[in-house]
C-alpha positions as a printed NumPy array, in Angstrom:
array([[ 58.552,  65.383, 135.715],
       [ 59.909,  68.704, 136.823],
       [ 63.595,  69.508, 135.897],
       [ 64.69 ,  70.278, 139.639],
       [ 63.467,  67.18 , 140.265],
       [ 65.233,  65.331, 137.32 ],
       [ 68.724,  67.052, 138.136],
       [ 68.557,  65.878, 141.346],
       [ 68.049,  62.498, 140.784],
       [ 70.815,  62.477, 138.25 ],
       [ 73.227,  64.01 , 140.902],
       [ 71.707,  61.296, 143.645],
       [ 72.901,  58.552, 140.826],
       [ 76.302,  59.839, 140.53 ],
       [ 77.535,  60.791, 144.48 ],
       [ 79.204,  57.558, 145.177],
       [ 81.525,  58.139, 142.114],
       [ 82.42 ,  61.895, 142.855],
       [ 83.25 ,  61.188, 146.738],
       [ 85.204,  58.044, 145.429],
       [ 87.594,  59.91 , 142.87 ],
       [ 87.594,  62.613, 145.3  ],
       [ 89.376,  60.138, 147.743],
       [ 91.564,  58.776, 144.821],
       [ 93.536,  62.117, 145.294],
       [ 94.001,  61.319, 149.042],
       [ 92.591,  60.862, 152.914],
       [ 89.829,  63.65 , 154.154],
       [ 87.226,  63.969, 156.374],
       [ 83.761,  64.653, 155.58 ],
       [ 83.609,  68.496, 155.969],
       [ 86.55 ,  68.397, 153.223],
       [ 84.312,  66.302, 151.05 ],
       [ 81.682,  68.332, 151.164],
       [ 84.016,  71.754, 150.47 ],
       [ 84.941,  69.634, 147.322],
       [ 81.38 ,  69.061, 145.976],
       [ 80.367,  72.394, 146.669],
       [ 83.244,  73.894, 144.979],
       [ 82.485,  71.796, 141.895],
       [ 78.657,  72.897, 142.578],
       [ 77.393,  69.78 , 143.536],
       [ 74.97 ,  70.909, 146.033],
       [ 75.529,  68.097, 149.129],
       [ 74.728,  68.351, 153.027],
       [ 76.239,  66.687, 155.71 ],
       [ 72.864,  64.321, 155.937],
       [ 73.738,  62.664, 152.392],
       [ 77.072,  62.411, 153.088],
       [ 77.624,  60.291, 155.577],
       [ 74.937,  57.869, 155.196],
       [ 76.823,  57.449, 151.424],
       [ 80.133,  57.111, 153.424],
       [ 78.952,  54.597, 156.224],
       [ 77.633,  52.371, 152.746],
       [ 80.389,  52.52 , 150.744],
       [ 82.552,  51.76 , 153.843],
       [ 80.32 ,  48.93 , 155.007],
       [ 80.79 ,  47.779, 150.814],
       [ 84.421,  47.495, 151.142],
       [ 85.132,  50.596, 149.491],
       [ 86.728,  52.963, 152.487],
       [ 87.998,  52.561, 155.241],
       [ 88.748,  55.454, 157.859],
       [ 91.074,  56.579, 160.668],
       [ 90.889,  59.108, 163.781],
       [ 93.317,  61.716, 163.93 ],
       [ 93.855,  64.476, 166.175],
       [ 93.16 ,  68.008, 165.26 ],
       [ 94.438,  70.825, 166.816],
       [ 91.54 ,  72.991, 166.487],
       [ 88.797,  70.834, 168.206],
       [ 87.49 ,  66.913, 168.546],
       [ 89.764,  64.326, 166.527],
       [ 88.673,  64.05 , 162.955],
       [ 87.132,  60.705, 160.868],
       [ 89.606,  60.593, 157.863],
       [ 88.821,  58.293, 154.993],
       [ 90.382,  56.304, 152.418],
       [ 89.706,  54.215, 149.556],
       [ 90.92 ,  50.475, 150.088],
       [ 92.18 ,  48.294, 147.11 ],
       [ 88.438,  47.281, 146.666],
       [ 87.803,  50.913, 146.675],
       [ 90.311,  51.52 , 144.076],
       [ 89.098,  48.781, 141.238],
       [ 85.365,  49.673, 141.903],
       [ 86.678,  53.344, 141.394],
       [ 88.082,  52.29 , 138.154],
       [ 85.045,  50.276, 136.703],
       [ 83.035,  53.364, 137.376],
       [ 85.519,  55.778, 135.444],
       [ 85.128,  52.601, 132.43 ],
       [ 81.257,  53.079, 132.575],
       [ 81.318,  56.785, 132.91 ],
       [ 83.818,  56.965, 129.912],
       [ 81.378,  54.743, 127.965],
       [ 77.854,  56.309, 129.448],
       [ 78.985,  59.913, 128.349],
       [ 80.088,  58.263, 124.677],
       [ 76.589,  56.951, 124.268],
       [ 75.017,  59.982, 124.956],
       [ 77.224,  62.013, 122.913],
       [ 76.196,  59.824, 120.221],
       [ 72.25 ,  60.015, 121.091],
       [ 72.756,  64.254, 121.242],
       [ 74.856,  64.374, 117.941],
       [ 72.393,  62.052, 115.606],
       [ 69.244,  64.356, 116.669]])
């Protein structure tokens, strides 16, 4: 398996989480998100994103609002719902635990 192809997958696995604790700090709208995963270097395009939003809104997870903007059309703001929230925090547990057990695995070699 090529290692492109590897990191990729591994960042696939982990997008829900980021653009979930991403909306634990407050509403945005999807060109926000994105700014926010490419300023952390997670390397995301409008054609993930919103597919990942529309299922993790359909899940329970968001919801969303239109707002006006001043400088063009309205704009799609999400935010995490109570659901949202606890699934949030299950995924920081199994994080936490995932990055232990690897830490372990790394330092035993």
């Amino acid at each position: 398996m090529k290692e492109d192809n590897v990191k990729i997958q591994m960042r696939k696995g982990i997008m829900d989480y980021c653009v979930l604790a991403i909306l634990a700090n407050g509403d945005e709208y999807a060109p926000a998100i994105i700014d926010k995963l490419k300023g952390a270097e997670m390397i995301v395009v409008e054609g993930t994103l919103y597919p990942l939003l529309t299922r993790l809104k359909n899940a329970g997870y968001l919801t969303y609002r239109w707002e006006e903007s001043l400088q063009g059309p309205p704009r799609k703001y999400y935010t995490l719902t109570e659901q949202g929230r606890t699934y949030l925090a299950s995924l920081d547990e199994a994080w936490d635990t995932l990055v232990e057990q690897i830490n372990t695995i790394r330092n035993k070699q």
